[in-house]
N, CA, C and O atoms as a Tripos MOL2 file, in Angstrom:
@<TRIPOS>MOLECULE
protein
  296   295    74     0     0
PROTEIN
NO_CHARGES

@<TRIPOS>ATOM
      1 N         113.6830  101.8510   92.4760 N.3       1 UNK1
      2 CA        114.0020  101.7830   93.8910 C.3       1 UNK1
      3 C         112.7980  102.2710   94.6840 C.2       1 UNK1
      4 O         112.7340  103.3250   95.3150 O.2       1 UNK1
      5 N         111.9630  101.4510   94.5700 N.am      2 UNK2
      6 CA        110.6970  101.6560   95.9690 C.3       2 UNK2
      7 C         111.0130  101.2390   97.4830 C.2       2 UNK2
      8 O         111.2840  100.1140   97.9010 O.2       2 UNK2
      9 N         110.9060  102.4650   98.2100 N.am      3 UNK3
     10 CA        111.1150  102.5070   99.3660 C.3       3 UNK3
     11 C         109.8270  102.7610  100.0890 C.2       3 UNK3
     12 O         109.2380  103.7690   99.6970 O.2       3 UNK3
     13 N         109.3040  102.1490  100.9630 N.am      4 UNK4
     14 CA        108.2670  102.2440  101.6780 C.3       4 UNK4
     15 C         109.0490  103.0110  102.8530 C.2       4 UNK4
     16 O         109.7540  102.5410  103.7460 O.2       4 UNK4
     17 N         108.6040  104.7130  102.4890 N.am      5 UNK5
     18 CA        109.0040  105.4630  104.0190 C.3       5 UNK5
     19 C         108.1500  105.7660  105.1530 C.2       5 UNK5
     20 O         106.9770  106.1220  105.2670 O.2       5 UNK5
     21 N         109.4420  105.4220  106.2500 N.am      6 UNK6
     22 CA        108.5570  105.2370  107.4920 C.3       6 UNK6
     23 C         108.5650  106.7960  107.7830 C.2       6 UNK6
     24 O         109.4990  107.4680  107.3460 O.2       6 UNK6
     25 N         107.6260  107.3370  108.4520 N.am      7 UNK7
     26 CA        106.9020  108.7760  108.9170 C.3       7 UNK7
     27 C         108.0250  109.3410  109.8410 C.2       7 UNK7
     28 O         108.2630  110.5360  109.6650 O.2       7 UNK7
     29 N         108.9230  108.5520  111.0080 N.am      8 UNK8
     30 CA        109.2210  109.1240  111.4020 C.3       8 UNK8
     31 C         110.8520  108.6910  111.2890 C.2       8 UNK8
     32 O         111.7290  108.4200  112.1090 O.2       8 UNK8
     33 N         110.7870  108.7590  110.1440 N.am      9 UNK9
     34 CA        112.5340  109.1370  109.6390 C.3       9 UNK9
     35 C         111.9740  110.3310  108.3600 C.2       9 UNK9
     36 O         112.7990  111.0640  107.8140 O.2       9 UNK9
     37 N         110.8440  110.3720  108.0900 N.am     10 UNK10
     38 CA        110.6820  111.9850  106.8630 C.3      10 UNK10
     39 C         110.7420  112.9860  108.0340 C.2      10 UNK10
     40 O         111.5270  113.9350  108.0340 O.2      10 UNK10
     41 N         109.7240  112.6840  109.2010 N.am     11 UNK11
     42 CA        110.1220  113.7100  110.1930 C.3      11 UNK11
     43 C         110.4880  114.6380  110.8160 C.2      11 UNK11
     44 O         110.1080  115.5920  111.4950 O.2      11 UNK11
     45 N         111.9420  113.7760  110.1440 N.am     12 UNK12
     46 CA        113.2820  114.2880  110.6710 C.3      12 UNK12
     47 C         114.3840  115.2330  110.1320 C.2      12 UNK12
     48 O         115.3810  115.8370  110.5250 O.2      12 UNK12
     49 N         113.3390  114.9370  108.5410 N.am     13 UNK13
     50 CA        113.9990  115.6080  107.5300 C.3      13 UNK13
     51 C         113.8950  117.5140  107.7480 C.2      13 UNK13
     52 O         113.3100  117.9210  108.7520 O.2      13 UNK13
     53 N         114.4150  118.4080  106.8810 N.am     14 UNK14
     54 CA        113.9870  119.5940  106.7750 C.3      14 UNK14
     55 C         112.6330  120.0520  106.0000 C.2      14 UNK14
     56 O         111.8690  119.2400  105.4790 O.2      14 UNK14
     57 N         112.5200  120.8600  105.9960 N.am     15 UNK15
     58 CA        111.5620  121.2810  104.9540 C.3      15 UNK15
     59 C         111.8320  120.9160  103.7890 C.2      15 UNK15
     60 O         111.0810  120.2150  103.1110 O.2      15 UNK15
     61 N         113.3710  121.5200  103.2750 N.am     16 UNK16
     62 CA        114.3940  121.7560  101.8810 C.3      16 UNK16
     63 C         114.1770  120.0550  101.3610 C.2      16 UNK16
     64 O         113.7410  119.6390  100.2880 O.2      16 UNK16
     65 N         114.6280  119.3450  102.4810 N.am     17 UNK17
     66 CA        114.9730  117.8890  101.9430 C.3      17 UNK17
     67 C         113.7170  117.5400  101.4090 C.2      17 UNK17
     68 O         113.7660  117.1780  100.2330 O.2      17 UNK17
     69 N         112.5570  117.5460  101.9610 N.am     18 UNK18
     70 CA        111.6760  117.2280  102.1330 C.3      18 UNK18
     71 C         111.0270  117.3890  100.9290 C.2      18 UNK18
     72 O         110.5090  116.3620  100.4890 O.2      18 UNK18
     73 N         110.9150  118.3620  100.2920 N.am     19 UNK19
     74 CA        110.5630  119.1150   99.1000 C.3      19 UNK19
     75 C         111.2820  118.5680   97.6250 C.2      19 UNK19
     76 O         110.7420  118.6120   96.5200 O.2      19 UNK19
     77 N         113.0580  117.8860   98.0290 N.am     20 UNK20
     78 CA        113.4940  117.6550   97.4210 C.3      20 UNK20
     79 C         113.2820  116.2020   96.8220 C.2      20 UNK20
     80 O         113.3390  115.7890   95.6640 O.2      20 UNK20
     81 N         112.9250  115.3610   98.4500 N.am     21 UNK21
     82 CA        112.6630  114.0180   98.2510 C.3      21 UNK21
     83 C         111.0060  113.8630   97.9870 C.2      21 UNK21
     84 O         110.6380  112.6900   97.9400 O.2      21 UNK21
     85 N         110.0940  114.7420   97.8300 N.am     22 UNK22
     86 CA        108.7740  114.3670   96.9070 C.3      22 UNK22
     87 C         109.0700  115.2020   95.7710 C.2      22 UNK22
     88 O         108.0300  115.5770   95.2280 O.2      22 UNK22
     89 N         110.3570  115.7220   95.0940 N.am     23 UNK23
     90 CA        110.4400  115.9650   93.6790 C.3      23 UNK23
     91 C         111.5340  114.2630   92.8670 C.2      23 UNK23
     92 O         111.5630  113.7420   91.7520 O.2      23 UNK23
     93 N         111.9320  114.1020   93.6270 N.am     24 UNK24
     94 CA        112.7480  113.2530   93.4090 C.3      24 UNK24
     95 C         111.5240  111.8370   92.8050 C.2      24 UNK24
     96 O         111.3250  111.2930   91.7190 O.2      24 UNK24
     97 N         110.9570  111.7020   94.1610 N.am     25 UNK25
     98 CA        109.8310  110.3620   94.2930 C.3      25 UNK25
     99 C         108.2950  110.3580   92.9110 C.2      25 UNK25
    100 O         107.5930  109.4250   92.5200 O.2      25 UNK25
    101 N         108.3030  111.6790   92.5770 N.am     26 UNK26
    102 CA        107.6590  112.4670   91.3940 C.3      26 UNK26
    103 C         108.2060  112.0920   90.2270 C.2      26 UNK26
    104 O         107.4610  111.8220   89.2850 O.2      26 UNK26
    105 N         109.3420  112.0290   90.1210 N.am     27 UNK27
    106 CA        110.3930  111.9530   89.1600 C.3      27 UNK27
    107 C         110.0880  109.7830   88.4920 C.2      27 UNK27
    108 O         109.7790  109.1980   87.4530 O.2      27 UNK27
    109 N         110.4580  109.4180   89.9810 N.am     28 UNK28
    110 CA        110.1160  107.7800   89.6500 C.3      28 UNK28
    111 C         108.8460  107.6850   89.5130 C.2      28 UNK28
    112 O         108.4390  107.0180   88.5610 O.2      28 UNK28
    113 N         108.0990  108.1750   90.2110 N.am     29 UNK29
    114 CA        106.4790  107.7560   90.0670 C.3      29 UNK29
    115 C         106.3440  107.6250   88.3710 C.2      29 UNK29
    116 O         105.9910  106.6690   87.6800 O.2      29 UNK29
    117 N         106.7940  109.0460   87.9910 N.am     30 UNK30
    118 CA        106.9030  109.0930   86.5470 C.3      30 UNK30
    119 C         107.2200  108.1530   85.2090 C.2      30 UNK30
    120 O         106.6590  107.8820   84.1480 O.2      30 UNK30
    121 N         108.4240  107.8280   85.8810 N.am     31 UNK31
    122 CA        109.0890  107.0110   85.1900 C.3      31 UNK31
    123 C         108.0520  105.6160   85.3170 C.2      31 UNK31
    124 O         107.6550  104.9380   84.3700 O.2      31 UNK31
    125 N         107.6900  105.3730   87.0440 N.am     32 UNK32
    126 CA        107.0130  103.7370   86.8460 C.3      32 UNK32
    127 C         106.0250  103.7510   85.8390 C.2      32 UNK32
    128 O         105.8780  102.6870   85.2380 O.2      32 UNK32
    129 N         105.1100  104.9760   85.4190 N.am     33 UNK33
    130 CA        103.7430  105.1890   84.9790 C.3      33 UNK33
    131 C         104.6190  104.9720   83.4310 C.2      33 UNK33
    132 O         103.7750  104.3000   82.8380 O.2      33 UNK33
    133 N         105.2430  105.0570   82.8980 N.am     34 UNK34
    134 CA        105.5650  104.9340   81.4280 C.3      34 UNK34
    135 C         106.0440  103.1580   81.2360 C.2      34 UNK34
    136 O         105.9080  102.4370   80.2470 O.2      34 UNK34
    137 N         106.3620  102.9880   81.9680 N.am     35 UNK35
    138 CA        106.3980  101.8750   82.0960 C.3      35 UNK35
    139 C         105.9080  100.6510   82.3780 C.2      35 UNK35
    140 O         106.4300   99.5520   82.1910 O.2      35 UNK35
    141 N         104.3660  101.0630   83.0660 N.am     36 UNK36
    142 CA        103.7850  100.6960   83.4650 C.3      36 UNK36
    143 C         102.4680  100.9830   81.6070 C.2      36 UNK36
    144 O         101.4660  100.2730   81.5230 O.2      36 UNK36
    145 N         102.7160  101.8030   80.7060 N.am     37 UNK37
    146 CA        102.3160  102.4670   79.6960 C.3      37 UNK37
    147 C         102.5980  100.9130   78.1720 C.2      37 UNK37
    148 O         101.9940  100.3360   77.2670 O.2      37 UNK37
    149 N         104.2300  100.9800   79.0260 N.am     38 UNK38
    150 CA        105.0440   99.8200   77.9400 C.3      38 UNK38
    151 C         104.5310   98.9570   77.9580 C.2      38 UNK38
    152 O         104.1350   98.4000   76.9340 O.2      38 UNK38
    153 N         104.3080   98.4380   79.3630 N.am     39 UNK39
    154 CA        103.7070   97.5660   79.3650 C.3      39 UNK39
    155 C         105.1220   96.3590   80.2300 C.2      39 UNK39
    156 O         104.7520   95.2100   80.4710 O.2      39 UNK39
    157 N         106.1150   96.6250   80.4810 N.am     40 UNK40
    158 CA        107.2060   97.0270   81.5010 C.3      40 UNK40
    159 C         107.6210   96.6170   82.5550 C.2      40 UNK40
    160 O         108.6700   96.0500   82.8580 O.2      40 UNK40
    161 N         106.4420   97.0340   83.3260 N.am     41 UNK41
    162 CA        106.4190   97.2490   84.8530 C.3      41 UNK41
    163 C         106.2620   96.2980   85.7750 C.2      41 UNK41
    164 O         105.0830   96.0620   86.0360 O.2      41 UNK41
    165 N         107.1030   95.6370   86.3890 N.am     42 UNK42
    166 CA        107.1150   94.3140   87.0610 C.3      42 UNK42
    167 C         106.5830   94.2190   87.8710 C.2      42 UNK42
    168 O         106.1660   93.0700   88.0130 O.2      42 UNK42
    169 N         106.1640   95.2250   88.9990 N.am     43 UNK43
    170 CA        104.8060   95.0400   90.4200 C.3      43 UNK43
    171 C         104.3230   96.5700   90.1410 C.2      43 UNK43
    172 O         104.9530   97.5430   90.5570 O.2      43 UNK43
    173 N         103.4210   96.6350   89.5710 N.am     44 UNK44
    174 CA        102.6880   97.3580   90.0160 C.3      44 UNK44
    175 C         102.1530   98.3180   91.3670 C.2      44 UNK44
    176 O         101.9930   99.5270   91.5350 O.2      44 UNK44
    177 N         101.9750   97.1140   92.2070 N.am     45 UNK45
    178 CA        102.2850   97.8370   93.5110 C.3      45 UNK45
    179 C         102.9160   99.0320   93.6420 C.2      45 UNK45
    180 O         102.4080   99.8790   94.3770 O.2      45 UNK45
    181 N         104.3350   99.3480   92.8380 N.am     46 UNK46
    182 CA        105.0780  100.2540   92.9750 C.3      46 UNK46
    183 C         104.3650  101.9180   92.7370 C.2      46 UNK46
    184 O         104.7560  103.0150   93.1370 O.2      46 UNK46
    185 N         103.3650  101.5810   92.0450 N.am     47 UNK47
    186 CA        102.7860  102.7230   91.6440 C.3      47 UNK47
    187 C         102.0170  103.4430   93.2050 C.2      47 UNK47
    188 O         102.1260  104.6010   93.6070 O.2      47 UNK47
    189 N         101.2480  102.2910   93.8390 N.am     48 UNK48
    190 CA        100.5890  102.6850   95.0840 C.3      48 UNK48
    191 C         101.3470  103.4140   95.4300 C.2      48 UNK48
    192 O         101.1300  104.6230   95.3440 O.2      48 UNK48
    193 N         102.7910  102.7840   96.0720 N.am     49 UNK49
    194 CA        103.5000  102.2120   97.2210 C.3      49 UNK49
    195 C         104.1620  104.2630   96.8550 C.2      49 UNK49
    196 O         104.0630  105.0680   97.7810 O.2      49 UNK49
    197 N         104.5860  104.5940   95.8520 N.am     50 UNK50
    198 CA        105.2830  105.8060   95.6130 C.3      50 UNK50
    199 C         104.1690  107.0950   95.5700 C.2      50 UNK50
    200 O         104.5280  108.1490   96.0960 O.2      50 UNK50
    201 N         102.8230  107.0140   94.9480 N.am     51 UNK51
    202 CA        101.5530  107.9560   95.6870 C.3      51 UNK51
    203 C         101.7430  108.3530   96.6640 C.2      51 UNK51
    204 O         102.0180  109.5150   96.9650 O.2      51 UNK51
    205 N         101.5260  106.6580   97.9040 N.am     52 UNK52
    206 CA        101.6510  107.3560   99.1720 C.3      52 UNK52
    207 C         102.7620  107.2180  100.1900 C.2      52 UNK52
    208 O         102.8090  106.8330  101.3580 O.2      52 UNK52
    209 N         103.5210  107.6150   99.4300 N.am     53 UNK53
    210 CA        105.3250  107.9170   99.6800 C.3      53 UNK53
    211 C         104.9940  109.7620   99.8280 C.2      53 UNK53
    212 O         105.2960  110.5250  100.7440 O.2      53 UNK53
    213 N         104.2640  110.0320   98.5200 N.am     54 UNK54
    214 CA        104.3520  111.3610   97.5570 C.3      54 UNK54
    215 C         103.3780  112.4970   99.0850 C.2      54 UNK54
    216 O         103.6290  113.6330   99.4880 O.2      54 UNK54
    217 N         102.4600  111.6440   99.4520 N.am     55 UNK55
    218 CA        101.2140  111.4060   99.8890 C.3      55 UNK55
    219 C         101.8030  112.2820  101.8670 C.2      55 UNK55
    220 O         101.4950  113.3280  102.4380 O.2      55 UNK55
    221 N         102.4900  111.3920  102.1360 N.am     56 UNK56
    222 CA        102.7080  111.3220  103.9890 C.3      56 UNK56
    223 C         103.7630  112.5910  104.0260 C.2      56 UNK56
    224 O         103.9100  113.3880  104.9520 O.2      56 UNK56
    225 N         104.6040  112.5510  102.4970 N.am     57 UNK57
    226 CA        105.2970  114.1830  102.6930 C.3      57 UNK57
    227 C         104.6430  114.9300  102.6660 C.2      57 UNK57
    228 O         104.2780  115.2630  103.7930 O.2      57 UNK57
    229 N         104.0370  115.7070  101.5460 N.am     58 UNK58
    230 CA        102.9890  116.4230  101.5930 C.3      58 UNK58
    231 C         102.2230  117.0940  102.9160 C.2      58 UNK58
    232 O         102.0720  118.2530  103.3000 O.2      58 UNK58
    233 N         101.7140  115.4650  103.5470 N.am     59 UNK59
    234 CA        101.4970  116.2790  104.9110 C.3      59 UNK59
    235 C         101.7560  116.7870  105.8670 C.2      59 UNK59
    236 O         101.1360  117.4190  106.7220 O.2      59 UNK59
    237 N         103.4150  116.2810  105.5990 N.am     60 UNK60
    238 CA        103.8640  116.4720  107.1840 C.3      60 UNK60
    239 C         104.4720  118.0780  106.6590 C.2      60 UNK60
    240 O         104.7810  118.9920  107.4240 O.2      60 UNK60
    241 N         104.5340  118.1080  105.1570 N.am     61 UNK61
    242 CA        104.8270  119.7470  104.7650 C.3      61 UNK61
    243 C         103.8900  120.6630  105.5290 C.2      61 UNK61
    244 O         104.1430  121.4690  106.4250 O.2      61 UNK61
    245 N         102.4790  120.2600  104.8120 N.am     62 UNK62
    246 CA        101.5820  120.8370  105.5600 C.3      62 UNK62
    247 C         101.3260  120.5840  107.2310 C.2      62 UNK62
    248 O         100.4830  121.3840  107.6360 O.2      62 UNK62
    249 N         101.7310  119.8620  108.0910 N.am     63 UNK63
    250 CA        101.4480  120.2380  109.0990 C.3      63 UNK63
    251 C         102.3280  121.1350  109.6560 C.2      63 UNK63
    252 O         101.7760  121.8400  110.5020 O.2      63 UNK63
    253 N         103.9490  121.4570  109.4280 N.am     64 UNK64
    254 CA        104.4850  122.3160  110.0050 C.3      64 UNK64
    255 C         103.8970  123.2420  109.3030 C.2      64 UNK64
    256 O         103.6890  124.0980  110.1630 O.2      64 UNK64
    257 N         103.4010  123.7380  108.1110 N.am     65 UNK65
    258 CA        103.2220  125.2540  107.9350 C.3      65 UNK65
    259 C         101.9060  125.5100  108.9230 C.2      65 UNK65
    260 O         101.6590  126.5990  109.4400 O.2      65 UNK65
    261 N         101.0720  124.2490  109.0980 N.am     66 UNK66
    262 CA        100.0400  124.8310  109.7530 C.3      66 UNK66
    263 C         100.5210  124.9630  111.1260 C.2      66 UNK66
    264 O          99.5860  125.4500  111.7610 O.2      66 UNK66
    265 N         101.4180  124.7880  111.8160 N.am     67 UNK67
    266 CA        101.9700  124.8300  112.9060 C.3      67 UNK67
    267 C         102.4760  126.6280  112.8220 C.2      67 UNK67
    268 O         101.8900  127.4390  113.5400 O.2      67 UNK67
    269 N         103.3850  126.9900  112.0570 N.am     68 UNK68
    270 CA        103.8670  128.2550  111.9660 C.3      68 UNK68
    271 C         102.9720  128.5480  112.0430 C.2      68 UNK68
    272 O         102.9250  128.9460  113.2060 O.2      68 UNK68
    273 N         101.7830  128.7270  111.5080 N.am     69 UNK69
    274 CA        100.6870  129.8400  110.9810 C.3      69 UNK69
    275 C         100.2680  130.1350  112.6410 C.2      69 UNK69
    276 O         100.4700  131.0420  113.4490 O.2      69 UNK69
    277 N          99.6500  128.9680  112.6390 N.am     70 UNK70
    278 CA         99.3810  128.9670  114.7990 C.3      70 UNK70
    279 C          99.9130  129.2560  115.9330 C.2      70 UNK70
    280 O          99.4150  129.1210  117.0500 O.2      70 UNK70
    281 N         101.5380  129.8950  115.4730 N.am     71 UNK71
    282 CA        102.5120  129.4150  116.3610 C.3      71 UNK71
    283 C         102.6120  128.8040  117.1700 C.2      71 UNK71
    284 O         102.8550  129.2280  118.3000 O.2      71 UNK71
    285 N         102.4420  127.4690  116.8420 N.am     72 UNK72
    286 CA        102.8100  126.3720  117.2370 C.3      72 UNK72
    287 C         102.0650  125.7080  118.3320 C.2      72 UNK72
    288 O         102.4820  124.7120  118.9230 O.2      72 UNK72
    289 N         100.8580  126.3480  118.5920 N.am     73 UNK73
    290 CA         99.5450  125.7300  119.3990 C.3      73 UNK73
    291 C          98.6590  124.7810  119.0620 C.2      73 UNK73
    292 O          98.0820  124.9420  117.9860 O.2      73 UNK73
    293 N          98.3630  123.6890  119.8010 N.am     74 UNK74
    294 CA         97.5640  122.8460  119.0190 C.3      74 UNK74
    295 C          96.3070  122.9470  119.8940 C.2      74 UNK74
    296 O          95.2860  122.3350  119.5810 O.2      74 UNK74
@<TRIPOS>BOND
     1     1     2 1
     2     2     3 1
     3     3     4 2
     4     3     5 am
     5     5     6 1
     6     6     7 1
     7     7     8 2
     8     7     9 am
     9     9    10 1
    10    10    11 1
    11    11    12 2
    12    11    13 am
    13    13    14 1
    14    14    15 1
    15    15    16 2
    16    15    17 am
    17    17    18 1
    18    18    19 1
    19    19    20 2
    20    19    21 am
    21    21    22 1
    22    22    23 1
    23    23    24 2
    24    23    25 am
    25    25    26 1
    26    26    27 1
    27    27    28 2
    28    27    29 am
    29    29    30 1
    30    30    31 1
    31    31    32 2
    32    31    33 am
    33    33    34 1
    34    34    35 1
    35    35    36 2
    36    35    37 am
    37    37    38 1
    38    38    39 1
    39    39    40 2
    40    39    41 am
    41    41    42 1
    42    42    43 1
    43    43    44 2
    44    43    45 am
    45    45    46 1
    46    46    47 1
    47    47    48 2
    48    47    49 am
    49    49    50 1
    50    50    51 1
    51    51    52 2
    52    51    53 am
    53    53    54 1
    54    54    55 1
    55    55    56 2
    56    55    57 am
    57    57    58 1
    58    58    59 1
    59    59    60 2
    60    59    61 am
    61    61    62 1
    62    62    63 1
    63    63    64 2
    64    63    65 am
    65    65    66 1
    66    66    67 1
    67    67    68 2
    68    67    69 am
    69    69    70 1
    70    70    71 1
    71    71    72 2
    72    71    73 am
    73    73    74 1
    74    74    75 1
    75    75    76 2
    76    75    77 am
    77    77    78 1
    78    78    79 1
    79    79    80 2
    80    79    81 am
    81    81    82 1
    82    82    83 1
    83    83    84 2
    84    83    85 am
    85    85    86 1
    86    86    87 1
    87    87    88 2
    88    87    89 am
    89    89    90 1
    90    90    91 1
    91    91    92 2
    92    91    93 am
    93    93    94 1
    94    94    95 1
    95    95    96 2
    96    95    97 am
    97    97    98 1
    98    98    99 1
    99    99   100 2
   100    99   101 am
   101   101   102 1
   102   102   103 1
   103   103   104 2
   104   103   105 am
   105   105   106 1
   106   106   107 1
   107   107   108 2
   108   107   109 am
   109   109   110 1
   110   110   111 1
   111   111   112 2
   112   111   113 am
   113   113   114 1
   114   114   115 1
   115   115   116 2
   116   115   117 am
   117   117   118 1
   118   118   119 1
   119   119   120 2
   120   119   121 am
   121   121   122 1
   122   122   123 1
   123   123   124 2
   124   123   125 am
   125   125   126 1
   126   126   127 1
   127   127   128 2
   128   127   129 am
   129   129   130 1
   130   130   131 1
   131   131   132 2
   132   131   133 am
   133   133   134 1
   134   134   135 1
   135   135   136 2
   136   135   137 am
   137   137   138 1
   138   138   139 1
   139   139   140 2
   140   139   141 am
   141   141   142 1
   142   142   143 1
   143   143   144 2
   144   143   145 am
   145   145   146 1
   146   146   147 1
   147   147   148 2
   148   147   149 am
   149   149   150 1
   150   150   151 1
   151   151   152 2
   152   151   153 am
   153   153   154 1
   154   154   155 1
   155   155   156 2
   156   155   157 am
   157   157   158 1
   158   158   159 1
   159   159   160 2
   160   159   161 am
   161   161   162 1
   162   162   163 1
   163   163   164 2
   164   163   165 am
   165   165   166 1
   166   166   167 1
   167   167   168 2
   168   167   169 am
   169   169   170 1
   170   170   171 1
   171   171   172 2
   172   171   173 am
   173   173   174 1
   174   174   175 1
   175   175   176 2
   176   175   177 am
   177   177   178 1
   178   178   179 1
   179   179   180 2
   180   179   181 am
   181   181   182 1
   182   182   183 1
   183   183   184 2
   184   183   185 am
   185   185   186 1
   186   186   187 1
   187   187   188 2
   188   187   189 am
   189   189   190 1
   190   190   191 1
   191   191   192 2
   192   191   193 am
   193   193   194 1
   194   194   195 1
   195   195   196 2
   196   195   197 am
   197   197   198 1
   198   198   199 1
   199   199   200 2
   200   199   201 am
   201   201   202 1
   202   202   203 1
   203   203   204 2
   204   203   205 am
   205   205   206 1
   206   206   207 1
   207   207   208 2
   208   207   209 am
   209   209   210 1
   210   210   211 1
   211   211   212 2
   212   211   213 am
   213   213   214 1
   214   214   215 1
   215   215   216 2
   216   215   217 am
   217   217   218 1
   218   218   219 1
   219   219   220 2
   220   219   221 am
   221   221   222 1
   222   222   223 1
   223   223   224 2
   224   223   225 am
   225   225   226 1
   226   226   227 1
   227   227   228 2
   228   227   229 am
   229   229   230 1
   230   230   231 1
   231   231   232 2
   232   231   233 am
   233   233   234 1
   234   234   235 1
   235   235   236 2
   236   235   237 am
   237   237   238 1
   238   238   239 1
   239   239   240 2
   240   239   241 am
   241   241   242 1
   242   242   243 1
   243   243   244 2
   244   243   245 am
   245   245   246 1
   246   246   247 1
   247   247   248 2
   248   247   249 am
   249   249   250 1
   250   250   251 1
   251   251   252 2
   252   251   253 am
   253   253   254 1
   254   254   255 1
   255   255   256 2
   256   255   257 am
   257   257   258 1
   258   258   259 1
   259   259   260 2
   260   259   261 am
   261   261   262 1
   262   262   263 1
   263   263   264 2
   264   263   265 am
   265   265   266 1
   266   266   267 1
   267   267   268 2
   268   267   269 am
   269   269   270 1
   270   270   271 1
   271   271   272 2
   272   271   273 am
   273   273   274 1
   274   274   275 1
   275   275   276 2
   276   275   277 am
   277   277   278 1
   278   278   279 1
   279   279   280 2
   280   279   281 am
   281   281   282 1
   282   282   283 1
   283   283   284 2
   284   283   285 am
   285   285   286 1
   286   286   287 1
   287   287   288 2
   288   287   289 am
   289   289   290 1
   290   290   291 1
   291   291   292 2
   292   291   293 am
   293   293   294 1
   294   294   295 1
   295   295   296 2
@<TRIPOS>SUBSTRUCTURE
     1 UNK1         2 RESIDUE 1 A UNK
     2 UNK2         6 RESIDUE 1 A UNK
     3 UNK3        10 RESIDUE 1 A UNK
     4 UNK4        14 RESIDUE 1 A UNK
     5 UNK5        18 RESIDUE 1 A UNK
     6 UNK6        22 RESIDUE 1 A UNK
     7 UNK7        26 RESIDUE 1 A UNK
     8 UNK8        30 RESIDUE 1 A UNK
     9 UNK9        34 RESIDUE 1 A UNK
    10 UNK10       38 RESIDUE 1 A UNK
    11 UNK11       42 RESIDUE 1 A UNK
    12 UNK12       46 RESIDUE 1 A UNK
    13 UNK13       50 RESIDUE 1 A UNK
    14 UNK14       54 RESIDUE 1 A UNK
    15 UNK15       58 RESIDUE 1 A UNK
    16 UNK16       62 RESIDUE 1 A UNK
    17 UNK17       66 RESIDUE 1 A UNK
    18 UNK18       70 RESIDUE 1 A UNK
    19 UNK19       74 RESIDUE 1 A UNK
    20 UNK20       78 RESIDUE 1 A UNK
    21 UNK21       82 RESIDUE 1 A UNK
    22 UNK22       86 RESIDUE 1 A UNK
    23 UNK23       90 RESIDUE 1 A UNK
    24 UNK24       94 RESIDUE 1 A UNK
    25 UNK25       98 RESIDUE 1 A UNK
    26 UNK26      102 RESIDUE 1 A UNK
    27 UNK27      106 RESIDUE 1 A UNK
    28 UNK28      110 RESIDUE 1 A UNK
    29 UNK29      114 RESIDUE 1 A UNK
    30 UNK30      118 RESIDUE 1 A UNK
    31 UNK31      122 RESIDUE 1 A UNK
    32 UNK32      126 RESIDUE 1 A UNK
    33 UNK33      130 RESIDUE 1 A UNK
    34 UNK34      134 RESIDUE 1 A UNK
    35 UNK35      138 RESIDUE 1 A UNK
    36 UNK36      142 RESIDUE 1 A UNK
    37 UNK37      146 RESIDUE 1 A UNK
    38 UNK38      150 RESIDUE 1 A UNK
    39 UNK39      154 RESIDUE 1 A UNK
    40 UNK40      158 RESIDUE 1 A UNK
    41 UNK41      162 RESIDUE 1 A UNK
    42 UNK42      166 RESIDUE 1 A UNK
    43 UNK43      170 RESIDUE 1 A UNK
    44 UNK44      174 RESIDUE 1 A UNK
    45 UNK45      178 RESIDUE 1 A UNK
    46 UNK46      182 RESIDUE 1 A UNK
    47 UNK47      186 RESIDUE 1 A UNK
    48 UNK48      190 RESIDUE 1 A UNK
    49 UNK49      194 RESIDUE 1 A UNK
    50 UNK50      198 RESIDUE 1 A UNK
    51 UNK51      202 RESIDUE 1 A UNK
    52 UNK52      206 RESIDUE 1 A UNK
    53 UNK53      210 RESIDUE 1 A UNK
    54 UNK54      214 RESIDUE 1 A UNK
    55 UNK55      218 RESIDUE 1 A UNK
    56 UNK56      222 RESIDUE 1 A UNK
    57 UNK57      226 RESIDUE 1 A UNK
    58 UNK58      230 RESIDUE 1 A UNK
    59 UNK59      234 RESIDUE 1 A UNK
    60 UNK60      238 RESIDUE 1 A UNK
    61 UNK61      242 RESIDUE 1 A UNK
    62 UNK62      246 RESIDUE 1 A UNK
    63 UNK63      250 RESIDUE 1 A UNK
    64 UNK64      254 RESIDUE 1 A UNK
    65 UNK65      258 RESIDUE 1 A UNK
    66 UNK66      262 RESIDUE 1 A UNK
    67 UNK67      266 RESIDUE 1 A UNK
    68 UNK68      270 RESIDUE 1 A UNK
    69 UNK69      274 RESIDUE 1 A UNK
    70 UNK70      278 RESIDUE 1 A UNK
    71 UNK71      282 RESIDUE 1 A UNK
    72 UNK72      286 RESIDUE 1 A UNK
    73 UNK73      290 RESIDUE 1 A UNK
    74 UNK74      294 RESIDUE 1 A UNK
């Protein structure tokens, strides 16, 4: 199940979710790469496409902490 997520529905998410849905997306990435190993793996693409899934959370993790740290000044 590759989902190309849009930025501002992760957004919206919490931190918690957030954390949960790039352990989750970790989890398939995983799975595509063994499969992709088998020899398996029907688009490839999928491998990109879940990186930078893995990729746009990550940052938006990091931009609220860098936000706390600043309180909240840009």
């Amino acid at each position: 199940m590759v989902i190309l997520l849009e930025i501002k529905d992760l957004r919206k998410l919490s931190d918690e979710e957030l954390a949960k849905k790039i352990k989750e997306t970790k989890e398939e990435l995983f799975t595509k790469r063994m499969q992709q190993a088998n020899g398996t793996l029907e688009k490839p693409v999928q491998l990109r496409t879940l990186r930078r899934d893995v990729a746009r959370m990550k940052t938006i993790l990091n931009e609220r902490k860098k936000e706390t740290v600043s309180g909240g000044v840009k």
